[in-house]
C-alpha positions as CSV (number, residue, x, y, z in Angstrom):
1,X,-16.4,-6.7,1.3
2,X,-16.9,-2.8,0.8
3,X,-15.6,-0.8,-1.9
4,X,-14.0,2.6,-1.4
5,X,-17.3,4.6,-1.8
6,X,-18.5,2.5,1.3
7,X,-15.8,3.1,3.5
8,X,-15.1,6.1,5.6
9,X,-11.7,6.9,4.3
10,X,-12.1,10.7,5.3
11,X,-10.6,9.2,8.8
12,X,-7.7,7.8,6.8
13,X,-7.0,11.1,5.0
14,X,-7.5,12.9,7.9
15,X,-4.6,10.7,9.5
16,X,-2.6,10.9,6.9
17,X,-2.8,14.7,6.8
18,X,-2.3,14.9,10.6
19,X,0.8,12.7,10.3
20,X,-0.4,9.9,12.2
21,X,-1.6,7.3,10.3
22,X,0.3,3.9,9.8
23,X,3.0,4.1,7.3
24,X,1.7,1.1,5.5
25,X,-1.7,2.8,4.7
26,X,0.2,6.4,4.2
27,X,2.0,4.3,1.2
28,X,-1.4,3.4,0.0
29,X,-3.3,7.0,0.1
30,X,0.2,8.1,-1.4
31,X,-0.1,5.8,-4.4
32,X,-3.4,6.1,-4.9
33,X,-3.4,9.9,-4.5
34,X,-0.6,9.3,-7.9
35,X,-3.3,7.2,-9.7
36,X,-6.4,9.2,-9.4
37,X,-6.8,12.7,-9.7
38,X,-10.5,12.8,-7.0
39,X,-8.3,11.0,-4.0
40,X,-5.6,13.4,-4.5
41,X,-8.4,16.6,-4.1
42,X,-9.5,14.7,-1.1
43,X,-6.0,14.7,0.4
44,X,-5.2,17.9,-0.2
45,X,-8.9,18.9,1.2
46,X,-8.1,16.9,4.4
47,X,-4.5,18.4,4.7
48,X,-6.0,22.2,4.4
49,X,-8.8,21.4,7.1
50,X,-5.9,20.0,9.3
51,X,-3.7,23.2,8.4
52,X,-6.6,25.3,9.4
53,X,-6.8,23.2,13.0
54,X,-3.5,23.9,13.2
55,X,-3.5,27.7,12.9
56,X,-6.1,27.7,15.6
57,X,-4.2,26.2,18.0
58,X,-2.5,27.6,20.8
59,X,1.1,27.8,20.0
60,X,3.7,25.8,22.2
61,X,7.6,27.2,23.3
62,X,10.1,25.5,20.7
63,X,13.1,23.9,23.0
64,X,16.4,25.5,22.0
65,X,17.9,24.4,18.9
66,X,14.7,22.8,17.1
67,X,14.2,24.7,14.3
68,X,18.1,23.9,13.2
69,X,16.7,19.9,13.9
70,X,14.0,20.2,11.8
71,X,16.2,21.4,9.5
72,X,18.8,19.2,9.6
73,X,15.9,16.1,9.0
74,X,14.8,17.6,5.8
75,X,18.2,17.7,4.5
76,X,18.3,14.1,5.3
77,X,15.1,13.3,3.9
78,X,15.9,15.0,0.7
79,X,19.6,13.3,0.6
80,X,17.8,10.0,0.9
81,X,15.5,10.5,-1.7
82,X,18.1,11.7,-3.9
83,X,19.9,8.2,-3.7
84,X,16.7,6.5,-3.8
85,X,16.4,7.9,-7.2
86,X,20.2,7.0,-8.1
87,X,19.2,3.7,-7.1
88,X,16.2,2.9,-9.3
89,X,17.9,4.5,-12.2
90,X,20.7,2.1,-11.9
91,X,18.1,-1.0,-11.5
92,X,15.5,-0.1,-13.9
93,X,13.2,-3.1,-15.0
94,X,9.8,-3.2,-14.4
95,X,9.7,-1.5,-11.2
96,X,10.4,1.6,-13.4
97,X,6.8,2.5,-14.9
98,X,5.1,2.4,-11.1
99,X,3.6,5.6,-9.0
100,X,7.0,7.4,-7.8
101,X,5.7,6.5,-3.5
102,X,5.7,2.7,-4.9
103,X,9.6,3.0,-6.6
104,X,10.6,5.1,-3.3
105,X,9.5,2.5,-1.0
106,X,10.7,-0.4,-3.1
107,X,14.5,1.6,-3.0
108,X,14.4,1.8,0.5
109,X,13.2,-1.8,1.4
110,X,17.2,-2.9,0.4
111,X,19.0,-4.7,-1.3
112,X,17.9,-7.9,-0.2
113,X,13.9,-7.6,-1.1
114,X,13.1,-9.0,-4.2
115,X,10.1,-11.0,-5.9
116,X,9.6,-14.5,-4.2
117,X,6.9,-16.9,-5.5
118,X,3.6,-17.4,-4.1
119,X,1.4,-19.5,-6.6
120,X,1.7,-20.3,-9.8
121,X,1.9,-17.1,-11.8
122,X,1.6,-14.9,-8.9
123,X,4.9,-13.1,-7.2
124,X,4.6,-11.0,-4.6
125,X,7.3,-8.4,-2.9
126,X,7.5,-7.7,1.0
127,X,8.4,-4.1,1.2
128,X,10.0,-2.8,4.7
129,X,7.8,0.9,5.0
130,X,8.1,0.5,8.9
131,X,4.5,-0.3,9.1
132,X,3.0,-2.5,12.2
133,X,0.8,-4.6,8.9
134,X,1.7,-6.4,6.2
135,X,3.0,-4.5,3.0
136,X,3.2,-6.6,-0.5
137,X,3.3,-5.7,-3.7
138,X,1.8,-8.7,-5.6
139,X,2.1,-9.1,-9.7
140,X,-0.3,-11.3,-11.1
141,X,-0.1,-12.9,-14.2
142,X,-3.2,-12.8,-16.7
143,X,-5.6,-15.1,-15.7
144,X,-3.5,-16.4,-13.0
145,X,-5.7,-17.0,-9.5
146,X,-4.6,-16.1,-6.0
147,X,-5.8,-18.9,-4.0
148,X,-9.0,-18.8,-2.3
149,X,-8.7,-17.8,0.7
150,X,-9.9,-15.4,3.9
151,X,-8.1,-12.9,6.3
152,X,-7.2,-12.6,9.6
153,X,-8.6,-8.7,9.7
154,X,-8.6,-6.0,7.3
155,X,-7.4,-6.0,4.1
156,X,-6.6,-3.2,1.7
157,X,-5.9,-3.7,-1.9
158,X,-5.1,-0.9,-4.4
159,X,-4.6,-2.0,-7.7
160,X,-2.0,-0.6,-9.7
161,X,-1.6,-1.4,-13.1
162,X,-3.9,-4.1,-14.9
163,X,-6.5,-5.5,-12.6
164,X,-8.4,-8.4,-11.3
165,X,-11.7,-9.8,-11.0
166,X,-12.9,-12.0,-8.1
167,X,-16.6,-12.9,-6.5
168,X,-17.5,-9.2,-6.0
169,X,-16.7,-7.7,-9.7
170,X,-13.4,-6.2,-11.4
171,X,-11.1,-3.8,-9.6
172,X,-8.8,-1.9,-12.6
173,X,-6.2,1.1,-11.3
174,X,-6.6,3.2,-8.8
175,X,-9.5,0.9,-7.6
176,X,-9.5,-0.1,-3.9
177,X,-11.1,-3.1,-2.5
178,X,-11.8,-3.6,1.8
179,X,-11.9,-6.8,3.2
180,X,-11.9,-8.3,6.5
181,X,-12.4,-11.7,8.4
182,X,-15.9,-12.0,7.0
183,X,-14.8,-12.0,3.0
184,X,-13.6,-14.9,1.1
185,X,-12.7,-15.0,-2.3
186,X,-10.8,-15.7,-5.1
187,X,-8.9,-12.9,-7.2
188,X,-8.0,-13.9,-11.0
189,X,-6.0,-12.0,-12.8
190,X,-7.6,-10.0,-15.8
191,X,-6.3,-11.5,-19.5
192,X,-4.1,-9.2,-21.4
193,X,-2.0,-7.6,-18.8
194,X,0.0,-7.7,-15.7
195,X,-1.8,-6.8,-12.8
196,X,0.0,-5.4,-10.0
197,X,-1.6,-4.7,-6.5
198,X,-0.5,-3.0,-3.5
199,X,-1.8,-5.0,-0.3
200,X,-1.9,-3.7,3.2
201,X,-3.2,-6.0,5.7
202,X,-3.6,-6.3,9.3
203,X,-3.2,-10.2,9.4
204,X,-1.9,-12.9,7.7
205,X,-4.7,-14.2,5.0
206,X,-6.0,-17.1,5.3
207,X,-6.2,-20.6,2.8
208,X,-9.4,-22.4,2.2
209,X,-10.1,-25.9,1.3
210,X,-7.6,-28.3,1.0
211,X,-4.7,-25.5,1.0
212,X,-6.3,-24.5,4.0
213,X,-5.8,-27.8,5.8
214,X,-2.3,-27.7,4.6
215,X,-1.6,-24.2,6.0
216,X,-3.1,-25.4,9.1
217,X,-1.0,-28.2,9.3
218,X,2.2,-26.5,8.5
219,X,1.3,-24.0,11.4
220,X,1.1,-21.0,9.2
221,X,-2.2,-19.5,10.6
């Protein structure tokens, strides 16, 4: 397990900033650009080091009609996020008090997402970001435990509100935790408060123990 400090996520910023990194983990720096004033800095650091690439590069011909395009886009983009907004305000609940990237992104997952059970006090909600790995928002109930488990590759979990403890120490907001195949553990939720996370994953996770063998059995690897 590493924790943020450890990792190199000026590769991930600079992604981000270039417009190529995975819209799963572009939700992720979003939200935790929202939470915490430093990664914000460092986004907007990476972004104006990619700018300056930019400007030194040797321009390309525009095909007719592409600045009318481009245009056209961010009318649609802003039209979208307009009934996004429209949307939330007519749902409200407890959706309503997360980062703006997480409400966006739960809007535009549909109609048909909603929280589905995954142990006992812990919900989770799939949300459709276009991403090629796994997106959840999980809510964990104090002192409820996520089963122990492992994953199938990396893992990245931003918490969001509340937090949760598990072998490696407590994660509270705007923390964010790495995993990968090599990590198993057990997250509880803290007592007191709701914790919500936002999970990006590149694989499903993995049970251990005797919810393991079930897993295994039912075919769900």
């Amino acid at each position: 397990m590493t924790r943020q400090n450890d990792f190199p996520f000026s590769e991930l910023f600079s992604a981000y900033a270039a417009g190529t990194l995975d819209a799963g983990l572009a939700l992720l720096v979003e939200t935790q650009s929202a939470l915490r004033a430093d990664i914000k800095d460092a986004v907007a650091q990476s972004e104006a080091v990619s700018g300056a690439i930019l400007e030194m590069t040797e321009p390309a011909p525009m095909r007719a009609g592409a600045l009318e395009s481009a245009l056209a886009q961010i009318d649609a983009l802003e039209a979208s996020a307009l009934a996004q907004d429209a949307g939330l305000a007519i749902k409200g609940g407890e959706t309503d008090l997360l980062p703006e990237p997480l409400r966006h992104a739960i809007a535009a997952s549909g109609d048909r997402a909603k929280w589905t059970r995954a142990a006992p006090g812990i919900r989770r909600f799939a949300l459709d970001v276009g991403s090629q790995m796994e997106v959840e928002l999980y809510h964990i109930q104090p002192d409820a435990a996520i089963p122990r488990h492992t994953h199938g590759g990396q893992e990245f979990t931003l918490v969001v509100t509340g937090g949760y403890t598990d072998e490696t120490g407590r994660f509270g907001p705007g923390d964010l935790a790495v995993k990968g195949p090599d990590d198993t553990h057990q997250p509880v939720g803290d007592s007191g408060e709701v914790c919500v996370a936002l999970i990006v994953r590149a694989g499903a996770i993995r049970l251990t123990g005797a919810m393991g063998v079930v897993q295994r059995i039912l075919g769900r690897r």
